[in-house]
N, C-alpha and C positions, 0 to 999 in steps of 0.2 A: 923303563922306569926302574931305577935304584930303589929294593925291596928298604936298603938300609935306611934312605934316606924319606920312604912316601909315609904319611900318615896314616895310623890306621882307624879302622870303622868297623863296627859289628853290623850284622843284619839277621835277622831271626826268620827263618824258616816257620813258620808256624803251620803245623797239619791239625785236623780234627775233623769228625764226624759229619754227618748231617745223612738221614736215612740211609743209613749204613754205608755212606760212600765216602772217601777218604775226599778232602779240602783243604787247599792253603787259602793265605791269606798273604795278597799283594796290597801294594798301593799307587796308588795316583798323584804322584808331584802336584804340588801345588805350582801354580804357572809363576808365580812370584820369587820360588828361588833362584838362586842365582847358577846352582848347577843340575843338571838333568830336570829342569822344568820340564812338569808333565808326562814324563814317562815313567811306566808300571816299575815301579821296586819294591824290593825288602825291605820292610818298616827296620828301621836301622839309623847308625851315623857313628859319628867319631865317638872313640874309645877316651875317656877323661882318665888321666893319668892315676896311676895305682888301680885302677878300674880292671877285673878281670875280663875276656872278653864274651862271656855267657853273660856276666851283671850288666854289660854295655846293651850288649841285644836287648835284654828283657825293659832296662830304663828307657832303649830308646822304642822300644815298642809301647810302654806307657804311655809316653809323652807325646809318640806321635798317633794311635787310633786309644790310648787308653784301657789296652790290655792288662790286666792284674795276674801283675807277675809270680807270686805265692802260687797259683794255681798251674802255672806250666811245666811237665816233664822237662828237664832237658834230655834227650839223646843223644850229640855230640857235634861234631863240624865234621863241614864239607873243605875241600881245597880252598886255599885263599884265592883270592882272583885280584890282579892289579887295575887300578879303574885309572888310566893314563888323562882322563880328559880334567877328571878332579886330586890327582895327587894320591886318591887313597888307595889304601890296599883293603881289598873286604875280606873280611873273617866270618863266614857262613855258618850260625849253626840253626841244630836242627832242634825243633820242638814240638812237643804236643799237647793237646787238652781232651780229656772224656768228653767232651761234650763242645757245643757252640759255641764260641765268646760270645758277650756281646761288646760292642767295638762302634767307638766315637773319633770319626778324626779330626785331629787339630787342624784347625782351618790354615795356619798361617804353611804349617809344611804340607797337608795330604788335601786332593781334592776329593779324593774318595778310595771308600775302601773295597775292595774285590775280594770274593770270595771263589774262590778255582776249583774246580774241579780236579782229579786229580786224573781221572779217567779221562776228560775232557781233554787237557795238555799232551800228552800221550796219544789221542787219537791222530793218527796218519792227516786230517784233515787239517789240523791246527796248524801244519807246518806250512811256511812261505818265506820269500824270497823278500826282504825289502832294500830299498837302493837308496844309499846316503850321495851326498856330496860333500867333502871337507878335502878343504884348502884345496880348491880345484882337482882333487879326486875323487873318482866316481867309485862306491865302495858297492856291494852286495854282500848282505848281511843274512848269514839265519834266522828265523823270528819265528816267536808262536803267536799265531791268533787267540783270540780272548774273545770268545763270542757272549753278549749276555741279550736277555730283553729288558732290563734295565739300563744297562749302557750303554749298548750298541756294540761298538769295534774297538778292544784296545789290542794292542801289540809288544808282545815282551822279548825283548832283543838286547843284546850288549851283554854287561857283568851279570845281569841277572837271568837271565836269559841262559848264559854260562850255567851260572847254580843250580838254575830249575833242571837245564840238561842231567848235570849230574846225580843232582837229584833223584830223576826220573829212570836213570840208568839203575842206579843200585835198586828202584823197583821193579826194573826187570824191560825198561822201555828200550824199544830195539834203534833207538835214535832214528835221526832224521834220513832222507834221503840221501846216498850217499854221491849223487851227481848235482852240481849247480847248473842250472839252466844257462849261465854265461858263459 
């Protein structure tokens, strides 16, 4: 993908507390969109022209769980990551809140909203191996599990997946295994 030529899109990192443990906040595609339906992201999306891309994050986290953006730190961005399947390029940054949001997602983009542990992503356990097929190839992917007892099993892999990695690195996570089982 030609950086020059893909479009871009912010996504906000969001961390914050909850008895004393650090937490982000992902979300759950709505199955209706037309790209990455249903898989765990960065409340985020396209940068609107003149738009810086911290004011993009923070609108498109408004609009997609309703977070009120006056109340979030920023920190700054992570690497951009090229998202080749939808044209964009993401622009990661990083945010926080003293305290819990409280957090409503828009039905027509998010099916639900995840709250992560941060310890939780990071544990040696989370990590696994998932296996795509596109255009008749067989891919094997890194992926964190996403265990909850509210929602069962989600899985974070691809561009976000990527972010969290980095993420997780500058807090000191000793990444994934460094052998693939195939």
């Amino acid at each position: 993908m030609d950086p020059a030529t893909a479009r871009r899109a912010a996504g906000l990192l969001l961390m914050f507390p909850v008895d004393e443990a650090a937490r982000v906040v992902l979300t759950v595609r709505a199955a209706t969109l037309e790209h990455h339906s249903g898989q765990v992201s960065l409340p985020g999306g396209a940068i609107e022209s003149g738009e810086s891309i911290e004011h993009a994050a923070l609108r498109e986290a408004h609009e997609e769980i309703g977070l009120a953006p006056g109340e979030v730190r920023m920190l700054g961005s992570l690497t951009p990551v090229d998202v080749h399947v939808s044209g964009f390029r993401l622009y990661p940054i990083v945010g926080t809140l003293s305290r819990r949001p409280t957090l409503s997602p828009a039905a027509r983009e998010v099916a639900r909203v995840l709250e992560v542990g941060v310890g939780d992503l990071m544990d040696p356990r989370a990590f696994a191996w998932r296996t795509l097929d596109k255009s008749g190839m067989r891919l094997h992917v890194p992926t964190l599990i996403i265990d909850s007892r509210e929602n069962g099993r989600d899985e974070l892999w691809g561009a976000t997946a990527m972010v969290i990695a980095e993420f997780l690195t500058l807090l000191g996570w000793a990444g994934p295994p460094t052998s693939s089982p195939f």
